[in-house]
RODO-2510 file (C-alpha; in nm, 4 decimals, decimal comma):
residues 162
     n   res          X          Y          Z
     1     x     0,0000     0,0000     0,0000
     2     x     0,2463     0,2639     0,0926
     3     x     0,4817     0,2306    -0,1803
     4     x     0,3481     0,2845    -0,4940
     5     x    -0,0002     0,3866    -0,3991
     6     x     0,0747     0,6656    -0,1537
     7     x     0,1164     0,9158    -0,4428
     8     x    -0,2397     0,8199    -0,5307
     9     x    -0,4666     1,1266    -0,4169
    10     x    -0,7172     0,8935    -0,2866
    11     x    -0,4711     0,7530     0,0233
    12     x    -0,3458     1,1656     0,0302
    13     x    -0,7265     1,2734     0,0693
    14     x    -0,7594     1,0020     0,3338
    15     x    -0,4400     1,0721     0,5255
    16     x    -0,5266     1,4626     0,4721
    17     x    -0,8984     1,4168     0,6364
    18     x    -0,7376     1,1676     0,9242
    19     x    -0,5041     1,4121     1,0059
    20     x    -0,6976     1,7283     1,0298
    21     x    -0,9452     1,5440     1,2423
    22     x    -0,6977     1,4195     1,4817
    23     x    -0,5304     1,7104     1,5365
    24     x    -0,8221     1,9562     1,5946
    25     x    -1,0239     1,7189     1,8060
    26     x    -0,6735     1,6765     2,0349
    27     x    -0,6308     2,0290     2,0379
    28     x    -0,9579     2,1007     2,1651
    29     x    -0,9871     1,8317     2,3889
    30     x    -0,5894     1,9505     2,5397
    31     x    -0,7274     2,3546     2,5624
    32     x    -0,9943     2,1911     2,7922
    33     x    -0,7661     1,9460     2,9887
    34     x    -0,4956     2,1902     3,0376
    35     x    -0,6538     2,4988     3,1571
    36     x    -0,7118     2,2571     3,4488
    37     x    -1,0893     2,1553     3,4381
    38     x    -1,2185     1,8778     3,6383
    39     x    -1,4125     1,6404     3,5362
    40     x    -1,8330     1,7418     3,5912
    41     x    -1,7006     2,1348     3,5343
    42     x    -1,8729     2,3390     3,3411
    43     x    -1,6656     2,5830     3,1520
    44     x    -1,9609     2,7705     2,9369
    45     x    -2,3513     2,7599     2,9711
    46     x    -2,6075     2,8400     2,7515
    47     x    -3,0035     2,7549     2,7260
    48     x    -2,9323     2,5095     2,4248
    49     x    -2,5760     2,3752     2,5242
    50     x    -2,3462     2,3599     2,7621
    51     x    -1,9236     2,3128     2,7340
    52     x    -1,9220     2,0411     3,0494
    53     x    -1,5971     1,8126     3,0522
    54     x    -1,7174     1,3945     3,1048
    55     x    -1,4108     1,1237     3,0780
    56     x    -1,6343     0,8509     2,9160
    57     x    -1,5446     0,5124     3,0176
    58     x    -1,7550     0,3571     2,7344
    59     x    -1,8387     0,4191     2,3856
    60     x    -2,1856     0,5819     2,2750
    61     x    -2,3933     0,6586     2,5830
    62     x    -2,1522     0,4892     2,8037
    63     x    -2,2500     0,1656     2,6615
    64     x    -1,9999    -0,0837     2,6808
    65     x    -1,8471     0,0690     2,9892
    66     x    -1,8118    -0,2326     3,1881
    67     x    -1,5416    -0,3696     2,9205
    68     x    -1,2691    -0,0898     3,1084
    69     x    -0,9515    -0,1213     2,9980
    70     x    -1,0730    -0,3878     2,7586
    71     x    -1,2039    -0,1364     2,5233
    72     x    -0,9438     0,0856     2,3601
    73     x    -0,8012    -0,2621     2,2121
    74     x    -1,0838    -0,3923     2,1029
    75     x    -1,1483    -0,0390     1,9642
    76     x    -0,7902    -0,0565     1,7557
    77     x    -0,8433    -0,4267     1,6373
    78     x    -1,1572    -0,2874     1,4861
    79     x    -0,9538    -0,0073     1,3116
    80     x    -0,6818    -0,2005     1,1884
    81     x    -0,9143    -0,4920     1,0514
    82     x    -1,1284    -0,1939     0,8634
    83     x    -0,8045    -0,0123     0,7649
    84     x    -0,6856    -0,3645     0,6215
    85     x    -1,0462    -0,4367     0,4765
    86     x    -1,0157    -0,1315     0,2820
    87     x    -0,6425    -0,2082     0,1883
    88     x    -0,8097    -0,4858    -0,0314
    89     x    -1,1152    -0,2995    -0,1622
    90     x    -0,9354     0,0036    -0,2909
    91     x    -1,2360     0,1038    -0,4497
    92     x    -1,4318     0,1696    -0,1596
    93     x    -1,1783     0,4167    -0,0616
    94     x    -1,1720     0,6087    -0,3625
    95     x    -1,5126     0,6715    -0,3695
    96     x    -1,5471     0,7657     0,0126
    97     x    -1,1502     0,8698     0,1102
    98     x    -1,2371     1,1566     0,2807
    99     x    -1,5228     1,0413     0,4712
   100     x    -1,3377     0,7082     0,5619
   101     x    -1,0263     1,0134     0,6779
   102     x    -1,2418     1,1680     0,8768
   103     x    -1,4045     0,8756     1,0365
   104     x    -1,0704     0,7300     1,1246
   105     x    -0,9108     1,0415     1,2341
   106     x    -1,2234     1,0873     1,4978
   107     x    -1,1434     0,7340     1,6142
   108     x    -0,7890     0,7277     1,6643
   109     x    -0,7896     1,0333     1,8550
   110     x    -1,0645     0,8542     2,0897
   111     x    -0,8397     0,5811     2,1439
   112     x    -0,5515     0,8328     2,1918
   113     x    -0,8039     0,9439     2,4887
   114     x    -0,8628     0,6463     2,6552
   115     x    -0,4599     0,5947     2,6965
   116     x    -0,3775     0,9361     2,8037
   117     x    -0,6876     0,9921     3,0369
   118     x    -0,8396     0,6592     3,1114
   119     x    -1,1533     0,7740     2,8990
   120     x    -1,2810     0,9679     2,6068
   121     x    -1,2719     1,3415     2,6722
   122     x    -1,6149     1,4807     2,5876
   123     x    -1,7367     1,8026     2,6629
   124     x    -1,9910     1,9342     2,4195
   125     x    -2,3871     1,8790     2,6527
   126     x    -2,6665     1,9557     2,4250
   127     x    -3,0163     2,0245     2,6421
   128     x    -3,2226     2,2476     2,4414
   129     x    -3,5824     2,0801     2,4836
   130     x    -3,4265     1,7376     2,5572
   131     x    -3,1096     1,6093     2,7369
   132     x    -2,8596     1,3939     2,5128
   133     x    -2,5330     1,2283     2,5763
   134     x    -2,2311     1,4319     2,5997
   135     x    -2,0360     1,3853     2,3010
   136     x    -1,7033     1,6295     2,1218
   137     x    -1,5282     1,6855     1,8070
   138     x    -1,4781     1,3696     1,7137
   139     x    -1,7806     1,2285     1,7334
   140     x    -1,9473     1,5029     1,5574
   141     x    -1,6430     1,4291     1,2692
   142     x    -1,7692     1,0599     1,3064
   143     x    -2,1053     1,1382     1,2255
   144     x    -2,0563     1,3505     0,9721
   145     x    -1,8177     1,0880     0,7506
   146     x    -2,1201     0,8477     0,8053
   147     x    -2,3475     1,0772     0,6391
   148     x    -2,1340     1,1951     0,3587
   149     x    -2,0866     0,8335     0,2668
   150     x    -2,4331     0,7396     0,3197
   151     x    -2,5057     1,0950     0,0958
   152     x    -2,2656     0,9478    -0,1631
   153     x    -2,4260     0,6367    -0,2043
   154     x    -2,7240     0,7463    -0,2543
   155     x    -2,5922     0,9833    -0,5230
   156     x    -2,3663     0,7573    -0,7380
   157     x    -2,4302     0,6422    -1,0268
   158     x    -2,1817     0,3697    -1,0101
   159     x    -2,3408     0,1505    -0,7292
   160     x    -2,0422    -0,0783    -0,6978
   161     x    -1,8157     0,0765    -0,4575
   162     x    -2,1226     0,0653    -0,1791
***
């Protein structure tokens, strides 16, 4: 893969996308950790959301919480079997390599979480009307690959690389 392929501009779009992720999500998630706050501190209120810093033990909700330390490796062999997956189906890539960036970039930084701070660093509490799970950059960056790959199959005319 890295040899002759890493010229190709879809594995540059994909590092590009992972990259940017990663790095913005950590630097948020570092201005919040290093100015000191504890965790269940609320830095910034509003009436819709709130900035409130949460190390999450488990993945979505909290779900899976009770797998600990377990987690962050399962959490890797899942990105390195994908990573590998799409290794051998080059043409999923190229039709989603930015997407797939992003997506991976959001994850690894997660994981990067759950070494340095024994959970996920999330901070961004959204209550307008409702209370949902506290969630940050990354997850948003997660969501967001989902539905520009979900938007791109739908809009291809070439339904092979699903």
């Amino acid at each position: 893969m890295l040899k002759g392929d890493f010229k190709n501009s879809t594995w540059l779009c994909f590092f590009i996308a992972l990259c940017v992720v990663f790095l913005l999500d950590q630097a948020i998630k570092w201005y919040f950790v290093l100015r000191g706050y504890q965790q269940g501190d609320v830095i910034y209120s509003t009436n819709v959301v709130s900035l409130l810093l949460v190390y999450n033990k488990g993945v979505a909700f909290s779900m899976f919480a009770f797998l600990q330390e377990w987690l962050k490796y399962l959490q890797i062999t899942l990105l390195v079997g994908i990573f590998f997956y799409l290794c051998k189906h080059k043409e999923i890539l190229k039709a989603h390599s930015i997407a797939l960036g992003m997506i991976f970039g959001a994850g690894i930084s997660n994981i990067l979480d759950r070494f340095m701070h024994s959970g996920v660093v999330d901070y961004i509490f959204w209550h307008y009307k409702f209370e949902f799970a506290i969630f940050n950059f990354a997850d948003v960056m997660i969501n967001v690959g989902v539905a520009l790959i979900l938007l791109n199959m739908f809009l291809r005319k070439d339904k092979s690389a699903l």
